[in-house]
Every structure is written in C-alpha cells, then in structure tokens.
N, C-alpha and C positions, 0 to 999 in steps of 0.2 A: 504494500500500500504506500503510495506516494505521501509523503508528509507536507501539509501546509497547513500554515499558520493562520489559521482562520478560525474563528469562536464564533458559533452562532448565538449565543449570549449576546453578542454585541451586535447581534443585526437590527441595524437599522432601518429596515423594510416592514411597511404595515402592514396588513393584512385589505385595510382601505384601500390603499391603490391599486393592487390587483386585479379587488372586484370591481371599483371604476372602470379599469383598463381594459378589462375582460370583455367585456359589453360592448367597446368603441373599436377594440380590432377586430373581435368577429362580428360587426355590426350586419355585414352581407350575408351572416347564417351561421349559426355555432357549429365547431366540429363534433365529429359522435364519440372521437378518441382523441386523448390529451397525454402526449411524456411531455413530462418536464425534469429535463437534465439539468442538475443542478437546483434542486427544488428548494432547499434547505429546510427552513419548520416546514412546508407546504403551504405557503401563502396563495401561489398562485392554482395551484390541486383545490384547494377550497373557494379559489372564486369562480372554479372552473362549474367543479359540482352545484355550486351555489346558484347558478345561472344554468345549469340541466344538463350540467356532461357529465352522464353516469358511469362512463369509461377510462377512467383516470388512472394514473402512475409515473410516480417519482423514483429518480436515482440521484444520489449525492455520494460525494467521496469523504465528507467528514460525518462523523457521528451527529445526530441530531439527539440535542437532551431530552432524558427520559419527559414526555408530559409536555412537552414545549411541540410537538408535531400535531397539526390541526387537522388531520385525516386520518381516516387508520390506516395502524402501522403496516398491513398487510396490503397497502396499497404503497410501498417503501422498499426501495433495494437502496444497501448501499455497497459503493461500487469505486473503486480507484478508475478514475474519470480519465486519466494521463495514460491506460492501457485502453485496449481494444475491449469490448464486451457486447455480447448480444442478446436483448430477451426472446429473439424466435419471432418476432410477431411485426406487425407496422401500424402505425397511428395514422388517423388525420392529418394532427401536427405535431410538431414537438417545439416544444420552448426553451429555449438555452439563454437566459437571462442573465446579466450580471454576472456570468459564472467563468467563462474563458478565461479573463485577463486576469485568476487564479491561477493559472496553471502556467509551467514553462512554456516558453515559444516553439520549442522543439516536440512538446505534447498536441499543439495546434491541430496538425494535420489531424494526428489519429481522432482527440474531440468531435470534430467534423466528419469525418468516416461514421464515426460510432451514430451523429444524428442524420446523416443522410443515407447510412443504412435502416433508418427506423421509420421514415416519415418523406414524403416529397413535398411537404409543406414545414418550414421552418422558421419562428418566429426567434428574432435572435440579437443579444443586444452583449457591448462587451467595453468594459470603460475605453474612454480616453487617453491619448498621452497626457499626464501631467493629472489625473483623475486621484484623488486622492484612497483609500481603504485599506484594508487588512490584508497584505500580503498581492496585492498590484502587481506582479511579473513580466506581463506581455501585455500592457497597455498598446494598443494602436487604435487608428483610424478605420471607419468603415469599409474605404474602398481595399485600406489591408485583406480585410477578411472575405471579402465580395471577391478578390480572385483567387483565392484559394475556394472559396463555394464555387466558380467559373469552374475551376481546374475539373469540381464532381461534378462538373454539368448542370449546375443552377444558376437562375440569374435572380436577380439580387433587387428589389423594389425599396422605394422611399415613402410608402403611401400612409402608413401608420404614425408613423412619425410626425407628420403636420396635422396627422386624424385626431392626435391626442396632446398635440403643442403646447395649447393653452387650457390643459385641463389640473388644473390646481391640486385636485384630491390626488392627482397623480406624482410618484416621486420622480424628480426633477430630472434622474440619470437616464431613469428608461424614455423621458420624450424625450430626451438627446441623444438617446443611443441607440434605439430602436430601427430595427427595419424587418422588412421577411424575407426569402431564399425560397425559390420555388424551383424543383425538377423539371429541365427544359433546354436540353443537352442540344436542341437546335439554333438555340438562339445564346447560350451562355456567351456572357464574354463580349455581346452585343449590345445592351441593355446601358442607359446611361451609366458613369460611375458616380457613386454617392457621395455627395456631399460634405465635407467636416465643419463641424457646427457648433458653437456653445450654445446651452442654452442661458437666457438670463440668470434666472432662478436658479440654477445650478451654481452659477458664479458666487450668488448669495449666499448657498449651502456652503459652496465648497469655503467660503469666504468664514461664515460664521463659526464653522465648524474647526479651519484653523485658529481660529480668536480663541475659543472653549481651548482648545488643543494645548496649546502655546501657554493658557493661564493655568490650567491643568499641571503641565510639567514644570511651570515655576513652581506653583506649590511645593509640590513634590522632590524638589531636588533643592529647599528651603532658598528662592534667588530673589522673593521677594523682600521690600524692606522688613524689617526689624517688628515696624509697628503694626505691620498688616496682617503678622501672627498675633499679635498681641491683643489687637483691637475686633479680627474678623471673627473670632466663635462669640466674644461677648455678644455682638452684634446681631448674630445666628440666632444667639438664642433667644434673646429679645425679639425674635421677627417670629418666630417658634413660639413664643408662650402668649404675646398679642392674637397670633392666629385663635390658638386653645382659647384663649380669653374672649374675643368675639366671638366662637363658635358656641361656645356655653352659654353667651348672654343672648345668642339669640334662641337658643333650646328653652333658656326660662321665660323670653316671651310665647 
C-alpha cells in the first residue's frame, strides 16, 4: 500500500456541496451507476443516492474512520489507488475528484487506466499548481490531464464547470477544477484544450486559509509576542463565560 499523508479528519469537504453539485452536472438525467475513486467519508456516494442512484460505490487508498463514512461500508473498497485494480464491472460514470494530485506523477497514468477501465463517462477534477492541501504531489493544469485522457481515447469537455461557477453552496476547488472525459477514440485529441483558470473564491479560500495557517504555526512554535500569551486565554475565556452567561439568561426568560 502506497503511503500518503492525508487524514480525513481534516477534510475539509461538506457533504452540502456534493449534493448541490450533484443535481447541476447530471442536470441532462442522473446516471443508474456511480464509482467514485477517491470517495473519502462518501460525500459524494450520499449525494448520489440522495438524488436516486441506487447503484453506488466507493474506492479510497487511505483508511476512512470508523463512523465518519456516510454510506454503508459494504458499499466501500479500499484500495492503493497508485497500482492497477479492477472491480469486474462498469459504471455510468465514475468520479475522481480532488483525488489525483495525491498521488505521485508517475502513478498518473495507471489512476487513469484504472477509471477509464470502469466507466466511458468521467467526471474529474485535480488541484492546481500552487493549490494548496495535505500532501499536493502532482498539482497541474487541466489541459495536463486532458492529454493523457487523449492518449485513452477520451476527449475532454469544459461544460460543468461554468454549469456550476457561480454556485456558492459549492466548494470553490471543484468549480475550478472540474470538467468531464468522455470515450471517443474518434475525435480525442481534437476537442478544444481546456482552459487554466482561478477561481475568485478560491483565491479567498486559498487566501484565508493561509492567514489561519500562518497564525496557527506562530502559536505553536511560541513567535508571537510575549503578551499575546499572556493576555489571549484570559480573553478566551471571558468570551466563553459571556456566551454561558447570555445563554442562561435567556433560558430564564
């Protein structure tokens, strides 16, 4: 099993966006069968079922915590993602979200093999360069990935991605990073090349999230001044027992 550094404790992915998002890409008719490579808890397995695809299943390469996975587990393999694997069977679609630019560059290929042995429909998204998260290895661009989908004979569409642009409940990486890969070994390689794109609201994520980050690891490696230890739990805790204390006086109205 491939080792990476990824904790789904710290995933930061709702279960809300999903089922927003669910609804707006298969807007032209939901599929009958759903893998999702790389599912993690099953965020997107439950907004699948949730919206009426009763044929679902997830593979993941890292352990999912006990009680943290939103489907049953008998709808759950997991699986070192960086080797070749096959369940026997073929989907609708498969969805590979977030998940690639986990893995080495050199595991790319086989990823790819593994989802377009499964499915001729691919909904497929994979950070950015410069994209910040836990364990980022093979960050690129989409038209990166668009020709190696080319190479398996798929061409590669942008139409999801502006379907779901300005949709807020949605998180900010998948409208930027989204697109789908369809089987089409006559035309691959022919089909415009997609686009590299920020989105706004990413900018902002990606922005706020280094702010927290940065004040985060001052704490913690004591680089703030002197008095901001000093002065910050009293402070805490006075915001802490005001809360308690409003919440009580209004239990006794």
């Amino acid at each position: 099993m491939a080792t990476i550094d990824y904790d789904h404790d710290r995933n930061l992915h709702t279960a809300e966006g999903p089922r927003h998002a669910f609804q707006r890409i298969f807007s032209d008719g939901l599929p009958r069968s759903v893998l999702d490579v790389g599912c993690g808890t099953g965020t997107w397995l439950k907004a699948a079922i949730d919206s009426g695809v009763t044929d679902v299943f997830g593979v993941d390469g890292i352990v999912v915590p006990t009680g943290a996975f939103l489907v049953s587990r008998q709808l759950f393999l997991q699986q070192d993602l960086s080797r070749p694997w096959s369940l026997g069977r073929r989907f609708d679609v498969a969805l590979c979200l977030e998940v690639a630019e986990h893995l080495d560059e050199a595991c790319a290929g086989t990823l790819l093999d593994s989802l377009t042995a499964h499915a001729h429909r691919i909904v497929f998204s994979a950070a950015c360069p410069g994209q910040p998260g836990q364990h980022h290895v093979n960050c690129q661009w989409p038209q990166w990935w668009q020709k190696r989908f080319n190479d398996r004979g798929f061409t590669c569409h942008d139409t999801i991605r502006w379907r779901i642009w300005d949709e807020t409940e949605i998180e900010p990486w998948y409208r930027q990073n989204i697109f789908e890969a369809r089987c089409d070994e006559a035309r691959a390689g022919m089909e415009p090349r997609l686009p590299s794109v920020i989105h706004p609201d990413f900018v902002v994520d990606v922005a706020w999230r280094e702010i927290t980050h940065r004040h985060l690891r001052q704490v913690e490696d004591g680089s703030l001044p002197l008095w901001w230890y000093l002065t910050a739990p009293w402070k805490a805790l006075g915001k802490a027992l005001a809360r308690k204390v409003g919440r009580a006086v209004r239990v006794s109205r």
